[in-house]
PDB file of N, CA, C and O in Angstrom:
ATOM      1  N   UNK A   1      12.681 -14.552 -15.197  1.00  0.00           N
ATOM      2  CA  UNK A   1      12.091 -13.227 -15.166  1.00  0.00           C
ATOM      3  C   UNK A   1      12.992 -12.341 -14.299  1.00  0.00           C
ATOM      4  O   UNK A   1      13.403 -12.754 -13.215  1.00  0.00           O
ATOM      5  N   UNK A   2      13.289 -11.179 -14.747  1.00  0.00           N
ATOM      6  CA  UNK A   2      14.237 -10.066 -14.138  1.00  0.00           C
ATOM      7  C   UNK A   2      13.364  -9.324 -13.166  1.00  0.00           C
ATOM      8  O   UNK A   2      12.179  -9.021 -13.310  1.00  0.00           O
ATOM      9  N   UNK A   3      14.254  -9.058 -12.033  1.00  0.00           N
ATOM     10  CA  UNK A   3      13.589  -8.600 -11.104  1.00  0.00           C
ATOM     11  C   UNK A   3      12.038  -7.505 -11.233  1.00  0.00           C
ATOM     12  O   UNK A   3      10.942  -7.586 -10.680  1.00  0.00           O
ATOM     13  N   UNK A   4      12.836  -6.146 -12.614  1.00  0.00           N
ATOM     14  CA  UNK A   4      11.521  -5.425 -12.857  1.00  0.00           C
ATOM     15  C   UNK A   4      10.023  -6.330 -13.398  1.00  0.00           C
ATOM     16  O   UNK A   4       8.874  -6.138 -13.001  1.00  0.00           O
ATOM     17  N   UNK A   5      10.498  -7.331 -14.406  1.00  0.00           N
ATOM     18  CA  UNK A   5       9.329  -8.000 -14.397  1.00  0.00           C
ATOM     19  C   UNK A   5       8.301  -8.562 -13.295  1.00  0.00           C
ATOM     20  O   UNK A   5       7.115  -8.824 -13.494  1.00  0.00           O
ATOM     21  N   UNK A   6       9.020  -8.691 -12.077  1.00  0.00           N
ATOM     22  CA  UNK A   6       8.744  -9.307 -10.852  1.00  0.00           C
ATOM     23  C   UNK A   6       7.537  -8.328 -10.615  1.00  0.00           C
ATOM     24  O   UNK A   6       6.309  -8.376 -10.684  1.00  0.00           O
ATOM     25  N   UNK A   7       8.424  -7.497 -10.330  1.00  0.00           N
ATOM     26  CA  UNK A   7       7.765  -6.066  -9.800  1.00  0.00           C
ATOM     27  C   UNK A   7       6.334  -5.590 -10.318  1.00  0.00           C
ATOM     28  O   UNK A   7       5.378  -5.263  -9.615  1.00  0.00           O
ATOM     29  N   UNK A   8       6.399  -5.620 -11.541  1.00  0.00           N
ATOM     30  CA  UNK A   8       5.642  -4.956 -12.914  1.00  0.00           C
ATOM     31  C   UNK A   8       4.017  -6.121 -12.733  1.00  0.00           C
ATOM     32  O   UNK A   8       2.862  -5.909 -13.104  1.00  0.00           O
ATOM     33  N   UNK A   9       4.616  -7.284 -12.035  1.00  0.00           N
ATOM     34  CA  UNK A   9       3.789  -8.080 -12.271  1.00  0.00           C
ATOM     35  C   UNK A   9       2.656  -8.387 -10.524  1.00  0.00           C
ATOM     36  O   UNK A   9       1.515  -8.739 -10.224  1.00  0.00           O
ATOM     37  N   UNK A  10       3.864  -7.988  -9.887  1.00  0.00           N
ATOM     38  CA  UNK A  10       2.876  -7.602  -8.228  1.00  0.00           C
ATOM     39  C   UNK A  10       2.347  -6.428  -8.179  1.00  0.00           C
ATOM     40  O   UNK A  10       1.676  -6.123  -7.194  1.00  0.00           O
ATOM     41  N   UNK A  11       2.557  -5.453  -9.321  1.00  0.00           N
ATOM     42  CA  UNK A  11       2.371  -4.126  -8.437  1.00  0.00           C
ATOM     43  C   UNK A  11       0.775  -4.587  -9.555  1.00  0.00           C
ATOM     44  O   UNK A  11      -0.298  -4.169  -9.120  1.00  0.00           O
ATOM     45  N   UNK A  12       0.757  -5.216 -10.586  1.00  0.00           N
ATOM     46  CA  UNK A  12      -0.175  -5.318 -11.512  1.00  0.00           C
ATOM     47  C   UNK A  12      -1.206  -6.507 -10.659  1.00  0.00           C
ATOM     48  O   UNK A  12      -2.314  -6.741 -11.140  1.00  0.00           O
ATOM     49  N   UNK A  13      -0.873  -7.038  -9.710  1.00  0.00           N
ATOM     50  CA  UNK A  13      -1.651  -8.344  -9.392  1.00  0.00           C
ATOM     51  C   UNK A  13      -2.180  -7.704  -7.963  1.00  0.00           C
ATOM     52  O   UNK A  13      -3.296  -8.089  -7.615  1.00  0.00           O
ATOM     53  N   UNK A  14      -1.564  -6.858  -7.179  1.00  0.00           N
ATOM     54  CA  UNK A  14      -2.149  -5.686  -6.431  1.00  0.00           C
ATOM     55  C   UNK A  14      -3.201  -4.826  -6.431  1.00  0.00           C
ATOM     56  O   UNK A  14      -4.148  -4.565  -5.689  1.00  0.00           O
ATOM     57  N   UNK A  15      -2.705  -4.409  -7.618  1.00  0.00           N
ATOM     58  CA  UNK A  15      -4.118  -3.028  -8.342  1.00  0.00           C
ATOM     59  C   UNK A  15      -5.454  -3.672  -8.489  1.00  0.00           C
ATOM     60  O   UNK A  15      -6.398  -3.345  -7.770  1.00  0.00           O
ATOM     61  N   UNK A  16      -5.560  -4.804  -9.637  1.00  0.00           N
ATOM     62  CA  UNK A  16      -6.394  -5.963  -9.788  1.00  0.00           C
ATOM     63  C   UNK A  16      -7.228  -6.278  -8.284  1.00  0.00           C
ATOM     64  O   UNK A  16      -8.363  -5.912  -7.978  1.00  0.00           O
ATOM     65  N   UNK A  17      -6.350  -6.999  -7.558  1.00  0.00           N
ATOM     66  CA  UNK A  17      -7.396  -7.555  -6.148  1.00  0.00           C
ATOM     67  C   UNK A  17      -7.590  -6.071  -5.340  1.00  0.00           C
ATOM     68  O   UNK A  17      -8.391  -6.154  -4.409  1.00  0.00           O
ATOM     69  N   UNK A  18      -7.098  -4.974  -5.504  1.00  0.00           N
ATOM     70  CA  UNK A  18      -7.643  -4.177  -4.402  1.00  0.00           C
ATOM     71  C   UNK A  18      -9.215  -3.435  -5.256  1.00  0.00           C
ATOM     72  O   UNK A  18     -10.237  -3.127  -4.643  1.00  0.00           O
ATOM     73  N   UNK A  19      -8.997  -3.283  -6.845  1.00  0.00           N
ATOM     74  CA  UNK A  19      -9.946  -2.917  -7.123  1.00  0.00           C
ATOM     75  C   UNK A  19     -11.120  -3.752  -7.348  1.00  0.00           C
ATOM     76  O   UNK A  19     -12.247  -3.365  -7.657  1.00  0.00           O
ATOM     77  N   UNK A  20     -10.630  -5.204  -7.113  1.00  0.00           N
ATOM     78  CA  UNK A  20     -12.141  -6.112  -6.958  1.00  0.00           C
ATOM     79  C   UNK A  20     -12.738  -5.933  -5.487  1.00  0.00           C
ATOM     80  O   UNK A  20     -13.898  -6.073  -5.102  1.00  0.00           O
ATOM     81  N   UNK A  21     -11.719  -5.620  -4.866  1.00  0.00           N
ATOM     82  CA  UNK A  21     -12.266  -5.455  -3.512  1.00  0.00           C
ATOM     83  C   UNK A  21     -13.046  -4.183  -3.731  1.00  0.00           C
ATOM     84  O   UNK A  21     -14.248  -4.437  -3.814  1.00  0.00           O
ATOM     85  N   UNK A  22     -12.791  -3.008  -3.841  1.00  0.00           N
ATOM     86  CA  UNK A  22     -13.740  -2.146  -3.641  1.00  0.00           C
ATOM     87  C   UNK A  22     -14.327  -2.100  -4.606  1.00  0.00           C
ATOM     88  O   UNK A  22     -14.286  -0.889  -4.826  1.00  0.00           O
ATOM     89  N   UNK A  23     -15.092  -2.694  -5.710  1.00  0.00           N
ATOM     90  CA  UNK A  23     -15.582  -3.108  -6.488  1.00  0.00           C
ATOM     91  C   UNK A  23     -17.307  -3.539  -5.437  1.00  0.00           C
ATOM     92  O   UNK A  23     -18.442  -3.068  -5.372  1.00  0.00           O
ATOM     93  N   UNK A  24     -16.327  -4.988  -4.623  1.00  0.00           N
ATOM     94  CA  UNK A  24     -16.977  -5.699  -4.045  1.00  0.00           C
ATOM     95  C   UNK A  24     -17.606  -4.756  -2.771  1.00  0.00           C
ATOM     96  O   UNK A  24     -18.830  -4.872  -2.708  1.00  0.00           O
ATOM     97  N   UNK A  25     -17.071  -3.918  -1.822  1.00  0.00           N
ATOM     98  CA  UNK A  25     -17.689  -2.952  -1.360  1.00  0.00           C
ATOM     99  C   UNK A  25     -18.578  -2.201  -2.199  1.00  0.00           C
ATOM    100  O   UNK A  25     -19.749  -2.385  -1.867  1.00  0.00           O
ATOM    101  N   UNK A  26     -18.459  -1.547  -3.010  1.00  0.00           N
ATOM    102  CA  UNK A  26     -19.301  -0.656  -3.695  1.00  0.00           C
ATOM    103  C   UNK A  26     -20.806  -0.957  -3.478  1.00  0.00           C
ATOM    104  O   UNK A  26     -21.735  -0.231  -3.124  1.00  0.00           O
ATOM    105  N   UNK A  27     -20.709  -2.789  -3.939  1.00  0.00           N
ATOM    106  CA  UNK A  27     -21.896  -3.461  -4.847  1.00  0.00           C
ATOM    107  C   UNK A  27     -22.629  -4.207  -3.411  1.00  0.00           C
ATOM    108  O   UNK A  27     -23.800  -4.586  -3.421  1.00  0.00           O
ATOM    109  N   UNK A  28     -21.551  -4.362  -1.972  1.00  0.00           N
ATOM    110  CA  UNK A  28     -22.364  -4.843  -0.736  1.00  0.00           C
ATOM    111  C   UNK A  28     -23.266  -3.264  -0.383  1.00  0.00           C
ATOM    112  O   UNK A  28     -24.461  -3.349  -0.103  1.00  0.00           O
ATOM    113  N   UNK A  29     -22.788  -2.298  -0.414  1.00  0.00           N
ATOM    114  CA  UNK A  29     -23.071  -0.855   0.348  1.00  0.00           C
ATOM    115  C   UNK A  29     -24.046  -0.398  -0.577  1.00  0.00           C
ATOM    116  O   UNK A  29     -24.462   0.738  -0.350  1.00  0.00           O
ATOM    117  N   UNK A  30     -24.645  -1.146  -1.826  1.00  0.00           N
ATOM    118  CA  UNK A  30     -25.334  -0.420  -2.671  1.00  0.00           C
ATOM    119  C   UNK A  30     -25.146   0.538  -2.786  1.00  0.00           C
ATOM    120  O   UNK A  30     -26.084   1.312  -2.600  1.00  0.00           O
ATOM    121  N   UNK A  31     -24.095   0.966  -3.084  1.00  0.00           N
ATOM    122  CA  UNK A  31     -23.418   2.179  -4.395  1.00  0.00           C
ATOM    123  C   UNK A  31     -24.121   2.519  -5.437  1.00  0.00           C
ATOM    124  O   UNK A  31     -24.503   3.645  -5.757  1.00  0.00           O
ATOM    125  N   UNK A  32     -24.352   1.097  -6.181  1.00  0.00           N
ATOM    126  CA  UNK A  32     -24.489   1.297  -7.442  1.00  0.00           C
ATOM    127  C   UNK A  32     -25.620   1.993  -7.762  1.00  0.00           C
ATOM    128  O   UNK A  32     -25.593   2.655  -8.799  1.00  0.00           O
ATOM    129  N   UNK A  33     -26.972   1.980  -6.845  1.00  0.00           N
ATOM    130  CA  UNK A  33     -28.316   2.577  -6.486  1.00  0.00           C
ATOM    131  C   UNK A  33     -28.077   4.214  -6.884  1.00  0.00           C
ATOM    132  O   UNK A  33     -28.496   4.621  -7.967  1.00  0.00           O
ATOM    133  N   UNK A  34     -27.586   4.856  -6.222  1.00  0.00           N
ATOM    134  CA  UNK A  34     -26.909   6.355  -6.532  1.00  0.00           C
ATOM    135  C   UNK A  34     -26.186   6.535  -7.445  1.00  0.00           C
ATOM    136  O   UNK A  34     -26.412   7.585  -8.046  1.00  0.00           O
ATOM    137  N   UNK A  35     -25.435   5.974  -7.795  1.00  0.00           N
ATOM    138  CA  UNK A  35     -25.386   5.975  -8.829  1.00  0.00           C
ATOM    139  C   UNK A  35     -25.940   5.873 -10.224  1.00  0.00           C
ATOM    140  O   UNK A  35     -25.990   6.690 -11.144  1.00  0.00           O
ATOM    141  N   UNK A  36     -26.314   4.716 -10.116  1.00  0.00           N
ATOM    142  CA  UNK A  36     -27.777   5.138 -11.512  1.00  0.00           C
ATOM    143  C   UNK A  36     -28.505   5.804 -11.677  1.00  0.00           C
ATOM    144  O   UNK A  36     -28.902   6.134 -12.795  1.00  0.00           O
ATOM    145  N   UNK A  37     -28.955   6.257 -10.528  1.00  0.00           N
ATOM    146  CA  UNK A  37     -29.966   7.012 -10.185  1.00  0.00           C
ATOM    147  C   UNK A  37     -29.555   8.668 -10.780  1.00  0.00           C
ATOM    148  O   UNK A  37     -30.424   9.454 -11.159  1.00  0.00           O
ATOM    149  N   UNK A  38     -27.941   9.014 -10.763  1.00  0.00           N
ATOM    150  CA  UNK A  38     -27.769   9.890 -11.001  1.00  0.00           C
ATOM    151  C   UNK A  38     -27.337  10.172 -12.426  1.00  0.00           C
ATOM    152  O   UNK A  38     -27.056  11.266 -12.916  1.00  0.00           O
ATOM    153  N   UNK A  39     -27.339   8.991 -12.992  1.00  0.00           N
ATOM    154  CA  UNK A  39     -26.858   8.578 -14.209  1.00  0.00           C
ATOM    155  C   UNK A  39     -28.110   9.233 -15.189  1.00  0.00           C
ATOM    156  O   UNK A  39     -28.048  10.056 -16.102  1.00  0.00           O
ATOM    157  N   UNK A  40     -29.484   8.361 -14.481  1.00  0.00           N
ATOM    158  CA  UNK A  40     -30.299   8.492 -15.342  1.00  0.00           C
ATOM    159  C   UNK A  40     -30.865   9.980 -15.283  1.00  0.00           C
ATOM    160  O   UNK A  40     -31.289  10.468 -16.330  1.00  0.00           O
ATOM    161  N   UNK A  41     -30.892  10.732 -14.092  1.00  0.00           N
ATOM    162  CA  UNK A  41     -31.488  12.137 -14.067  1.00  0.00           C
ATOM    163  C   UNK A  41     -30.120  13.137 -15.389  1.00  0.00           C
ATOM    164  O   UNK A  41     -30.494  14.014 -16.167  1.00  0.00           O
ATOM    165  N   UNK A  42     -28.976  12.761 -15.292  1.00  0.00           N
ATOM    166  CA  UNK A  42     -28.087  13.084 -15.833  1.00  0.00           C
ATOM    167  C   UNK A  42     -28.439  12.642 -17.590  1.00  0.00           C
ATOM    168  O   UNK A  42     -28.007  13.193 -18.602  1.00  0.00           O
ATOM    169  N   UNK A  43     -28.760  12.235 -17.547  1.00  0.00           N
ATOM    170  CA  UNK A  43     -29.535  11.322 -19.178  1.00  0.00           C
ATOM    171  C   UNK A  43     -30.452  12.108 -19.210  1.00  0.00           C
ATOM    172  O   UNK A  43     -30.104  12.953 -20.034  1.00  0.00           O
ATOM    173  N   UNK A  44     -31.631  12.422 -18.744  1.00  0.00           N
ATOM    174  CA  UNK A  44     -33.111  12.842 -18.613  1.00  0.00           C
ATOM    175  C   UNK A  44     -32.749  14.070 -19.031  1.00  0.00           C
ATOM    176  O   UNK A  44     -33.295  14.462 -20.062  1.00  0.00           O
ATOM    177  N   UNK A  45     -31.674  15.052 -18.303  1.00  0.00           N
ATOM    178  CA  UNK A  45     -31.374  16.364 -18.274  1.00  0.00           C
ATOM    179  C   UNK A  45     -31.125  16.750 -19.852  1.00  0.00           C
ATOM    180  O   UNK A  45     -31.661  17.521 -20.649  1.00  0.00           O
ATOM    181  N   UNK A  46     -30.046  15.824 -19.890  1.00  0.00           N
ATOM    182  CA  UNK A  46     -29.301  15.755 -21.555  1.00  0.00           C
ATOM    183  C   UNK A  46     -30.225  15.910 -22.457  1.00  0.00           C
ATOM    184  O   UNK A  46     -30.209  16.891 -23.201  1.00  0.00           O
ATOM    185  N   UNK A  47     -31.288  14.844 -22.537  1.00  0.00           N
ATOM    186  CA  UNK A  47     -32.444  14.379 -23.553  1.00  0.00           C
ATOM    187  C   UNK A  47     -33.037  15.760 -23.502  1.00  0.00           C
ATOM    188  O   UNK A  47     -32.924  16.482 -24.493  1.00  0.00           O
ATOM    189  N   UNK A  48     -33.827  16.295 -22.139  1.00  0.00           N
ATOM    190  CA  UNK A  48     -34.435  17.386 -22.512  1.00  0.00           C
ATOM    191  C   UNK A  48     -35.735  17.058 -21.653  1.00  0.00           C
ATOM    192  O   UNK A  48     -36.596  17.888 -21.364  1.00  0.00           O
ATOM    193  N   UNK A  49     -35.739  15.488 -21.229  1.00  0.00           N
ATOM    194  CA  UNK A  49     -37.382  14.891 -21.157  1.00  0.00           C
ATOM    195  C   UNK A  49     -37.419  15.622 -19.760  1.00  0.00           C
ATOM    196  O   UNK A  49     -38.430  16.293 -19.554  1.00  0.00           O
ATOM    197  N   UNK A  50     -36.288  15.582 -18.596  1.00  0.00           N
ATOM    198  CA  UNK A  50     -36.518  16.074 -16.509  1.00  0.00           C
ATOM    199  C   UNK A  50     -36.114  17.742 -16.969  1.00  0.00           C
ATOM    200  O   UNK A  50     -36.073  18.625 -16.113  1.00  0.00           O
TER     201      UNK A  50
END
């Protein structure tokens, strides 16, 4: 493997574990709570029903 492959393949194995990590923050800090939450008023709005 040529050096750019090297590269192409840490900078790709980087991105991966940092976004499981804050993934994994998100889902300890209950993120995801506000989020749905805004999801669904955002749905409700759309529909017509809030």
């Amino acid at each position: 493997m040529d050096n750019t492959g090297r590269t192409a393949a840490l900078i790709r194995a980087v991105l991966i574990i940092t976004g499981a990590i804050l993934i994994t923050i998100g889902i300890l800090g209950k993120e995801y709570v506000s989020v749905f939450n805004k999801a669904v008023r955002i749905c409700l709005e759309c529909i017509g029903i809030g």
